[in-house]
C-alpha positions as CSV (number, residue, x, y, z in Angstrom):
1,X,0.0,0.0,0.0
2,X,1.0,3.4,-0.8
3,X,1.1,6.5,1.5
4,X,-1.6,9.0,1.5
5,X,0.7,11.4,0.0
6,X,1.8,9.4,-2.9
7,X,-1.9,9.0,-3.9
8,X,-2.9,13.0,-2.9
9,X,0.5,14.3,-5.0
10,X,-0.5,11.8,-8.1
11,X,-4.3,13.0,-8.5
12,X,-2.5,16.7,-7.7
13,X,-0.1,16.3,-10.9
14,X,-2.9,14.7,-13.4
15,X,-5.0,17.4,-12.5
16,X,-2.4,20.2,-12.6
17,X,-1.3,18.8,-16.6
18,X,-4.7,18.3,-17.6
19,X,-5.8,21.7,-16.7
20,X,-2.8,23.7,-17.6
21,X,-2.3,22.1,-21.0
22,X,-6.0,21.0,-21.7
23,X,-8.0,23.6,-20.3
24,X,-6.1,26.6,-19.4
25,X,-8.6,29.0,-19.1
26,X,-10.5,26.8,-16.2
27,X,-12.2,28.6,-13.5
28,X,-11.5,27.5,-10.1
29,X,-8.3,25.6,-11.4
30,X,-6.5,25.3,-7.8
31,X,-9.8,24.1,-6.1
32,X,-10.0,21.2,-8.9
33,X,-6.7,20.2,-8.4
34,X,-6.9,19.8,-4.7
35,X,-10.0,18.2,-5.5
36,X,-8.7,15.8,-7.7
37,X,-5.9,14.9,-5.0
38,X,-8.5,14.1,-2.7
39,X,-10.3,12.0,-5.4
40,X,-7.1,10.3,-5.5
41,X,-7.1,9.3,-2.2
42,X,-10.5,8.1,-1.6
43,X,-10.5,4.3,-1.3
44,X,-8.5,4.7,1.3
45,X,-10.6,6.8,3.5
46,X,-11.8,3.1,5.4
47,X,-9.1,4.2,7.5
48,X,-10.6,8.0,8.6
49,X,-14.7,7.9,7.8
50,X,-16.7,5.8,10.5
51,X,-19.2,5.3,8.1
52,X,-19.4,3.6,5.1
53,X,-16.1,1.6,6.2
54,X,-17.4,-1.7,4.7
55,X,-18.2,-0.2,1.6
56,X,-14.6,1.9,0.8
57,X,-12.5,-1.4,2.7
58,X,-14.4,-3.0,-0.2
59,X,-13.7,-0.3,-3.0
60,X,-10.2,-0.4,-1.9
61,X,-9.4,-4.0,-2.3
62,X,-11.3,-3.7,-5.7
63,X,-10.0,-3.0,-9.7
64,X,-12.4,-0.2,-8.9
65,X,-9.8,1.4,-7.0
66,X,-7.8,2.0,-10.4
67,X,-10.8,4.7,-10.9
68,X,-9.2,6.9,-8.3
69,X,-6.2,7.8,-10.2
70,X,-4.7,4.2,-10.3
71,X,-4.8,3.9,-6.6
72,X,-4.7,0.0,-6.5
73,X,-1.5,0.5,-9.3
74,X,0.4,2.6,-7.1
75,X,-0.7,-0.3,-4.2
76,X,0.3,-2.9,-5.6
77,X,3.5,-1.2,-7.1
78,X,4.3,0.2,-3.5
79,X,3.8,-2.3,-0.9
80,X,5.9,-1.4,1.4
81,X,5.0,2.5,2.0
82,X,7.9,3.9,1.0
83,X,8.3,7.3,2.0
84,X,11.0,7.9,-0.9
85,X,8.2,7.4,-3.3
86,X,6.1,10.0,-1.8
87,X,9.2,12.7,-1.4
88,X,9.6,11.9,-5.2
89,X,5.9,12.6,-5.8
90,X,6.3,15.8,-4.0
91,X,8.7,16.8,-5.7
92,X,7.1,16.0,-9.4
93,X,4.3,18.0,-7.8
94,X,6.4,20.9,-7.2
95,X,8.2,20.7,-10.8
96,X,4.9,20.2,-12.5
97,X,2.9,23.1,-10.4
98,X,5.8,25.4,-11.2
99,X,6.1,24.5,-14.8
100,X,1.8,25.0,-15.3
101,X,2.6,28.6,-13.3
102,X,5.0,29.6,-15.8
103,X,2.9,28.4,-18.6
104,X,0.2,30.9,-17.3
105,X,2.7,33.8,-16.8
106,X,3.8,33.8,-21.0
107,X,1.7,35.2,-23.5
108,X,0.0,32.9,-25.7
109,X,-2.5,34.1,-28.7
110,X,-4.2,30.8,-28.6
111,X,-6.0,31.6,-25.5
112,X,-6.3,35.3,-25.8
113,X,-3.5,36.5,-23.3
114,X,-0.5,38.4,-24.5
């Protein structure tokens, strides 16, 4: 099983790529990326939400899980929690976030700034 982290920063980055280079001009971009972390990291919420625990320990254990941003991948590909994977993940986060906030600082004509 991964970390939390390795699941939040993972949704984080898709999100962050699809809305910089897919829809750039997206209201509420920040909020959809947090969002999208969280999405990420909702199978394994068995471990914080008192209800519905049957239902995610189920979810979690399930290909369903894949739905959440690969979240049974990065399970099964982690097993052992390894905090070096999430510091890496972080730090993708930060390279990607930093590269989508210099994307929105240059003019481009395409999407009417500059």
């Amino acid at each position: 099983m991964s970390l939390a982290l390795t699941h939040f920063a993972f949704g984080a980055i898709c999100a962050t790529l699809i809305i910089s280079y897919g829809l750039p001009a997206q209201k509420y971009s920040r909020t959809l990326i947090i969002a999208s972390g969280i999405w990420a990291m909702l199978p394994d919420f068995h471990w914080v939400v008192p209800i519905f625990e049957a239902k995610f320990r189920a979810a979690h254990s399930s290909v369903l899980a894949n739905l959440f941003w690969f979240h049974q991948l990065f399970d099964v590909a982690d097993p052992m929690d390894s905090q070096r994977l999430a510091a890496v993940m972080l730090g993708v986060l930060l390279l990607v976030t930093l590269l989508a906030e210099e994307r929105t600082y240059l003019p481009d004509e395409r999407f009417g700034r500059g």
